[in-house]
MIMISE-372985 format. One line per field, with one value per residue: residue in one letter; x, y, z of N, C-alpha, C in turn. Coordinates in steps of 0.001 Angstrom, whole numbers, plus 500000, padded with zeros to 6 digits. Example, Ala and Ser with C-alpha at 12.3 -4.5 7.8 and 13.67 -1.06 7.14 Angstrom:
% MIMISE-372985
type = [A,S]
n_u = [513190,512850]
n_v = [494310,497750]
n_w = [507800,507080]
ca_u = [512300,513670]
ca_v = [495500,498940]
ca_w = [507800,507140]
c_u = [513200,512900]
c_v = [496700,500030]
c_w = [507800,507870]
//
This chain:
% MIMISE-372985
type = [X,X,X,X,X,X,X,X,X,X,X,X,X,X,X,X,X,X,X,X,X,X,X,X,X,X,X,X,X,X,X,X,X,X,X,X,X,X,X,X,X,X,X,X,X,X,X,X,X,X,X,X,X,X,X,X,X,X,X,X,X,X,X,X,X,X,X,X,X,X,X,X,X,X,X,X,X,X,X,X,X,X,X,X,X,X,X,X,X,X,X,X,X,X,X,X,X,X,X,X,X,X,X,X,X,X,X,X,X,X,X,X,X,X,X,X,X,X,X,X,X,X,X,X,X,X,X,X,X,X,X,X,X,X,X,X,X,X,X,X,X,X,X,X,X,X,X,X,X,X,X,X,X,X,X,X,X,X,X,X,X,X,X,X,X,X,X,X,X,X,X,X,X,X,X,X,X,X,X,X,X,X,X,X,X,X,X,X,X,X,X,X,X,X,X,X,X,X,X,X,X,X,X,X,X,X,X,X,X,X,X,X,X,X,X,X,X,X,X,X,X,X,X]
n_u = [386801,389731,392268,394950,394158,393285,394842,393124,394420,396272,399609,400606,400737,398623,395076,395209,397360,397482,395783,397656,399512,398391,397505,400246,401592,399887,400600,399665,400207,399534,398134,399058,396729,397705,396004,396286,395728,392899,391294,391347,390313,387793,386979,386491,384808,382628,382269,381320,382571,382806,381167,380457,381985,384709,387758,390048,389630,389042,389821,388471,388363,386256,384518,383689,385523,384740,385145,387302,387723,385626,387226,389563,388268,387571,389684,390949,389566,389225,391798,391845,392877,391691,391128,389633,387144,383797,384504,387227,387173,385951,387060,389627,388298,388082,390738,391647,390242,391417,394010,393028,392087,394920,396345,394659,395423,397966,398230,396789,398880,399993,398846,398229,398527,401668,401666,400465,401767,403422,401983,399998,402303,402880,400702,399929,402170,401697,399464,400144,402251,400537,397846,397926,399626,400320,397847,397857,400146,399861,397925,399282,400979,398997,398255,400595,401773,402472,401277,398737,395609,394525,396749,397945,399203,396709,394783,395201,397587,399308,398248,398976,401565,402291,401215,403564,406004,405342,405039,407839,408659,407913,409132,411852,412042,409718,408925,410757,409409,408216,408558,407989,405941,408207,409321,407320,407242,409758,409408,407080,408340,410154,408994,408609,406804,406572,409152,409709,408156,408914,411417,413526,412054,409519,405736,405311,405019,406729,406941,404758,405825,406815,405921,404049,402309,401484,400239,398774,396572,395630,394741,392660,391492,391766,391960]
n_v = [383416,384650,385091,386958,389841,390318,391691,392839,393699,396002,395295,397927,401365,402938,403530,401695,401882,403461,401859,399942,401322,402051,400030,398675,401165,400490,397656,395619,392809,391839,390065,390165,389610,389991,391632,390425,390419,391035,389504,388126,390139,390688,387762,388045,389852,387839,386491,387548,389091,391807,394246,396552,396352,397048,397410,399033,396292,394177,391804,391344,390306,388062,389773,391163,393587,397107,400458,402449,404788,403323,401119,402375,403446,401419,399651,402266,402448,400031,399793,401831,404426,406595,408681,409993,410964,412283,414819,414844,412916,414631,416353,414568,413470,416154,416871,414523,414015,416672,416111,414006,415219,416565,414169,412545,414584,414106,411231,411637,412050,410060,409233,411476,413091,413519,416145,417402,417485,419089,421289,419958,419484,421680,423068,420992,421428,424550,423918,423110,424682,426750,425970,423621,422580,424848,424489,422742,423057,425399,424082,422628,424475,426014,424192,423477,420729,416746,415545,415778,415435,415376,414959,412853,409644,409155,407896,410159,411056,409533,409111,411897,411809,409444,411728,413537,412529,411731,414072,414562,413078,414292,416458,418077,420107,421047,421029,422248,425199,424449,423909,422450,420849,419432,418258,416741,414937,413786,412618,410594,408909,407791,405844,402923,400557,402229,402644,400650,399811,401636,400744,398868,395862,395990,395756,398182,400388,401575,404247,404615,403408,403336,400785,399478,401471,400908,398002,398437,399967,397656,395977,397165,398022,400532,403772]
n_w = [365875,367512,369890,368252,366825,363708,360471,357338,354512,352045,351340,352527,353502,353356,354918,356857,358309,360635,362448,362757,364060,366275,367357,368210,370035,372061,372922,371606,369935,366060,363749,360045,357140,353657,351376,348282,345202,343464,343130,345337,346994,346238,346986,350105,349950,348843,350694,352165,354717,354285,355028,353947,351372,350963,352085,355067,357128,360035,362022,365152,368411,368435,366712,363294,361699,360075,358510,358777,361055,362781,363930,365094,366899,368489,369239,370621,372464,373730,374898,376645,375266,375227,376671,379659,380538,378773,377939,377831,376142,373199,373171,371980,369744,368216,367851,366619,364217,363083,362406,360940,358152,357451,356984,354845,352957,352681,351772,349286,348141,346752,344384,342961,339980,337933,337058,338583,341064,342752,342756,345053,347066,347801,349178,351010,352573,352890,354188,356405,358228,358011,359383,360574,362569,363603,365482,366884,368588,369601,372061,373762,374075,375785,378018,379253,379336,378843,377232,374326,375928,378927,380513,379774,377698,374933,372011,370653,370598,369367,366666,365913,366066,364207,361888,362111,361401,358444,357694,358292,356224,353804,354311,356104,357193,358141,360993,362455,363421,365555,368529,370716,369416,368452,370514,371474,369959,370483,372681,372543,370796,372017,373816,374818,373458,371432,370342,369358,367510,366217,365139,362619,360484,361887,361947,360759,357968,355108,353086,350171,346778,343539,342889,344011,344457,341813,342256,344183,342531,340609,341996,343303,341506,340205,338308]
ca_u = [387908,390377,393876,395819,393587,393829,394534,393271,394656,397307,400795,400929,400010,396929,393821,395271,398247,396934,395415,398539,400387,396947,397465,401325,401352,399063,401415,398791,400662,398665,398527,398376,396794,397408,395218,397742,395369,391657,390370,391647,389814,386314,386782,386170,383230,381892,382546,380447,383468,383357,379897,380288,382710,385769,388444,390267,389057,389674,388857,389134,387499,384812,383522,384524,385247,384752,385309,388564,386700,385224,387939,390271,387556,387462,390671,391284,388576,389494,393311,392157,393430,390388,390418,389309,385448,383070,384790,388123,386863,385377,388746,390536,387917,388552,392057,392125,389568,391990,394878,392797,392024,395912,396445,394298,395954,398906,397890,396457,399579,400404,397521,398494,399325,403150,402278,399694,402312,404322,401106,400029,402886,402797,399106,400295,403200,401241,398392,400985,402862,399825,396703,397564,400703,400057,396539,398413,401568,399468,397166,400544,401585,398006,398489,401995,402058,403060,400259,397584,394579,394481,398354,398174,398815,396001,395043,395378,399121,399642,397963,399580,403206,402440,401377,404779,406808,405274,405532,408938,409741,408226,410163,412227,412075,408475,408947,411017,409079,407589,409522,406885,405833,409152,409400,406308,407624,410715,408641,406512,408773,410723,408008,409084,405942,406609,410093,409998,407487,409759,413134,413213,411330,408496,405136,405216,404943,407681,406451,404612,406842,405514,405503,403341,401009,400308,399490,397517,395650,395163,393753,391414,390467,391384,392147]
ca_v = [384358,384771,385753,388572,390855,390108,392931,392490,395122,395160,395807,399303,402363,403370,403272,400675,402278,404400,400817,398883,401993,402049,398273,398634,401749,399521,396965,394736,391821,391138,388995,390934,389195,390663,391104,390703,390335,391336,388209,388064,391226,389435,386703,388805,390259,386945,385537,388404,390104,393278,395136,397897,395712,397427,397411,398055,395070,393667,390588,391322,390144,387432,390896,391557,395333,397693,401614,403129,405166,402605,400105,402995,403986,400482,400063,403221,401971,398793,399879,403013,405773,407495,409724,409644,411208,412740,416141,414292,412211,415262,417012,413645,413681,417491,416808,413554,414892,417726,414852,412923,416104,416783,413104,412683,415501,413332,409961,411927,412254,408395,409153,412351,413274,414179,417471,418159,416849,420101,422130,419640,419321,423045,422726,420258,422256,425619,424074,422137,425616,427982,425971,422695,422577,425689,424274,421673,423397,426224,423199,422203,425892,426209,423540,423125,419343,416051,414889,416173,415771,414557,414703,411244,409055,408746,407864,411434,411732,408359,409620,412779,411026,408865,412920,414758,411479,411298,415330,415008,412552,414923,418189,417281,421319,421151,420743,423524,426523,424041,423194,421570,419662,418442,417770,415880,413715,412789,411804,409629,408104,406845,405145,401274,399954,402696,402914,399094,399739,402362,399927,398384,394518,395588,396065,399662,400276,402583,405011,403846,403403,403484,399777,399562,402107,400209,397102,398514,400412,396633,395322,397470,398455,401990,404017]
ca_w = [365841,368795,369709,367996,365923,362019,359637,356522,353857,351150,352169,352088,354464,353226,355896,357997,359093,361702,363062,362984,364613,367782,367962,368705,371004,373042,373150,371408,368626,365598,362581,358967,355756,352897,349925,346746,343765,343102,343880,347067,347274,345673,347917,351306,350004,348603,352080,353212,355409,354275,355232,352800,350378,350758,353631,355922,358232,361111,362771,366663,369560,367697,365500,361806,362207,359055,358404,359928,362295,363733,364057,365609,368570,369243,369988,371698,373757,374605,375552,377515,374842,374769,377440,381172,380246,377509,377541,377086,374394,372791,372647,371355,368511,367639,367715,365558,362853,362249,361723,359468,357624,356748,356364,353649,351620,352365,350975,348142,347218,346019,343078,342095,338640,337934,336656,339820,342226,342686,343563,345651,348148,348173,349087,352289,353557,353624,355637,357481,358380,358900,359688,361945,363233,365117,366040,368076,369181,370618,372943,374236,374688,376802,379563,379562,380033,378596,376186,373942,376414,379964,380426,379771,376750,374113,370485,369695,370506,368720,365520,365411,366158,363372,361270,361472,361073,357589,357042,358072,355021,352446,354088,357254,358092,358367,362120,362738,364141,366791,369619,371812,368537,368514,372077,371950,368877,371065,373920,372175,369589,373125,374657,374605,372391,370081,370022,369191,366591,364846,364519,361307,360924,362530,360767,360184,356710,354296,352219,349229,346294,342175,342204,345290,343692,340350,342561,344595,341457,340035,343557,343659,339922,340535,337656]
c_u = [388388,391980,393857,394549,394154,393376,394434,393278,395702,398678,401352,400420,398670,396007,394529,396654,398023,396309,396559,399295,399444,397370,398731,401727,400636,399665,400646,399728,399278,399169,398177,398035,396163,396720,396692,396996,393250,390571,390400,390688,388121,386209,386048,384701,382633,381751,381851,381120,383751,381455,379413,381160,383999,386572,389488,389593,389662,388948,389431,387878,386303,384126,384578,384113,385173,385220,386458,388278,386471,386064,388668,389495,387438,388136,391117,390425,389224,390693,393183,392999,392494,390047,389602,387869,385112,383544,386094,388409,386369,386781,389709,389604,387804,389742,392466,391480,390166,393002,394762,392791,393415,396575,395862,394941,397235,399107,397212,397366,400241,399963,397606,399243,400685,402777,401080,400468,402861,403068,400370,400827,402767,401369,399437,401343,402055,400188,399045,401915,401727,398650,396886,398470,400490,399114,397359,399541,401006,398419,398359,400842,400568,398080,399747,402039,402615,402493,399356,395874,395125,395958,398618,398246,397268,396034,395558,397212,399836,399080,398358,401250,403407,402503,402597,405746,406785,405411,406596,409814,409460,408978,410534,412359,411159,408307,409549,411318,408235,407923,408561,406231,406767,409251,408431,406621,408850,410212,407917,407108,410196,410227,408648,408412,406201,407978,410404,409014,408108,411076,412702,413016,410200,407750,404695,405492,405934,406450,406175,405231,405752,405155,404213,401815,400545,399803,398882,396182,395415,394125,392140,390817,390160,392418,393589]
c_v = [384635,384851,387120,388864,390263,391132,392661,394165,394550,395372,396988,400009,402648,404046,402600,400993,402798,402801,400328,400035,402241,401103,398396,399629,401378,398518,395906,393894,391735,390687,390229,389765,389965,390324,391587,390572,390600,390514,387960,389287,391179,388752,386874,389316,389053,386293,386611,389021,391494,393965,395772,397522,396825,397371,398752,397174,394454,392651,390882,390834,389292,388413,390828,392923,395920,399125,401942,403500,404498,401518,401005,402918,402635,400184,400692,402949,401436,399184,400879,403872,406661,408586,408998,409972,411802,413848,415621,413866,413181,415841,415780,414047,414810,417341,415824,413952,415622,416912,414321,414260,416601,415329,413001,413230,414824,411958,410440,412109,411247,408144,410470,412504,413781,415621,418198,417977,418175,420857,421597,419532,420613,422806,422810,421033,423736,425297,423487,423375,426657,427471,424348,422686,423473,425882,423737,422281,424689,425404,423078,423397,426250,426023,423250,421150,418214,415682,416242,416593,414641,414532,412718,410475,408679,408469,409516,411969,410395,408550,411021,412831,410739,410440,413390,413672,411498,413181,415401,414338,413205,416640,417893,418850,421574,421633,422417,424598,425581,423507,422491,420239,418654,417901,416835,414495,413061,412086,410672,408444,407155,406049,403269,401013,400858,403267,401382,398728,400607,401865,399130,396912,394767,395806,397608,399691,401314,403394,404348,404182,403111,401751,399201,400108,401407,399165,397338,398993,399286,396093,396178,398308,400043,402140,404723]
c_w = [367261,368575,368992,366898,364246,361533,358441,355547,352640,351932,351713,353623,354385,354697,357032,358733,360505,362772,363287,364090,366280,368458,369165,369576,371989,373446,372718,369732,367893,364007,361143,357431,354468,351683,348542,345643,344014,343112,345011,347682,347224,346623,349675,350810,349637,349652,353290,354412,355574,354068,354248,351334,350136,352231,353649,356540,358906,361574,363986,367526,369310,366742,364213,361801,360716,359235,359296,360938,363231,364198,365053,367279,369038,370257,370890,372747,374623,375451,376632,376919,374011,375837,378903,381132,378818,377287,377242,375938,373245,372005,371910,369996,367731,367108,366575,364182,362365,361844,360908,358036,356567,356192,355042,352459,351096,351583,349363,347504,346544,344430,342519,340988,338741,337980,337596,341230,343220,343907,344834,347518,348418,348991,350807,352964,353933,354702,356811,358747,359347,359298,361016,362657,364597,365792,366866,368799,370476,372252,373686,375186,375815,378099,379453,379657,378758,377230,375789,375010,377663,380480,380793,378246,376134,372422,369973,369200,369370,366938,365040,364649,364384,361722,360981,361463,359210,356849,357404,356500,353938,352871,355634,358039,358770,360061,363113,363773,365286,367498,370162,370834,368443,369361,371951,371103,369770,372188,373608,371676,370791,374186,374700,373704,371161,369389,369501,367539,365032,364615,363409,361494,361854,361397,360330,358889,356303,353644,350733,347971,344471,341820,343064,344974,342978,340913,342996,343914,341038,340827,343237,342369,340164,338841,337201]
//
């Protein structure tokens, strides 16, 4: 294994978004193959690729990478968006844990029932309103500066970016009451690598759509 990184996933957001969006803020090209059918999905684990038998996965650097987690800190490693020391990195992983935290609630919403959908988004806006937003807006408000930690680009500002991008498509007010949030979304989202990553034809993924869902419920023998 060598050259560009291979993403193996389906073609959706899921898990592997947050990777493809690390890669390309890094300015790093890579190859994606997708799994399209349940054998394709068999086949990786019969070929002993998948550790724990499920993906995302990555092939980078001669390793076959597993768990999000660990594929992300790689990355952020390798590129240098991890922070300048251990109290840096400490604060990136405070900061991204609370990201994944409202993420989640967000991807939970692809699999939610129609008639749980309602209470749901309610759910995501109020913690989006009174519990993270103004976790992060007040860090900002602290040190005055450019970035999340270090006043320097890291994963954290690159995984948040990618956060109120996807709470602006289920409520585009969401944003709002946080000027510095916003500020920080225009700063980022004009970077070159990631202003090149958000024009349309790249591999940034749409929002997943109901036909998108049922394949990926076949792939992976979800219910």
């Amino acid at each position: 294994m060598s050259g560009k990184p291979v993403l193996h996933y389906f073609n959706a957001r899921g898990r592997m978004e947050n990777v493809r969006w690390l890669l390309a803020a890094a300015g790093v090209e890579f190859e994606e193959k997708f799994i399209e059918t349940s054998e394709d999905l068999e086949k990786l684990r019969q070929d002993g690729k998948l550790m724990f038998e499920h993906v995302p996965m990555v092939e980078i650097d001669g390793m076959t990478l597993v768990q999000t987690r660990a594929i992300l800190n790689y990355i952020a490693t390798k590129y240098d968006l991890y922070g300048k020391d251990v109290k840096e990195r400490a604060l990136i992983d405070v900061y991204t844990e609370g990201i994944a935290d409202l993420s989640d609630l967000i991807m939970q919403l692809a699999l939610c029932p129609p008639d749980e959908k309602e209470a749901k988004i309610s759910l995501i806006k109020d913690r989006t309103k009174n519990r993270y937003l103004p976790a992060f807006e007040k860090v900002l408000k602290s040190h005055g500066q450019d970035y999340l930690v270090g006043n320097r680009l890291t994963r954290v500002d690159i995984h948040l970016l990618e956060l109120l991008l996807r709470l602006e498509e289920i409520d585009s007010s969401l944003l709002a009451p946080f000027p510095l949030l916003k500020a920080l979304k225009s700063r980022l989202s004009n970077l070159p690598n990631v202003k090149k990553f958000l024009q349309p034809g790249s591999q940034r993924k749409p929002p997943a759509d109901e036909k998108t869902i049922e394949k990926a419920k076949k792939i992976f023998k979800m219910k």
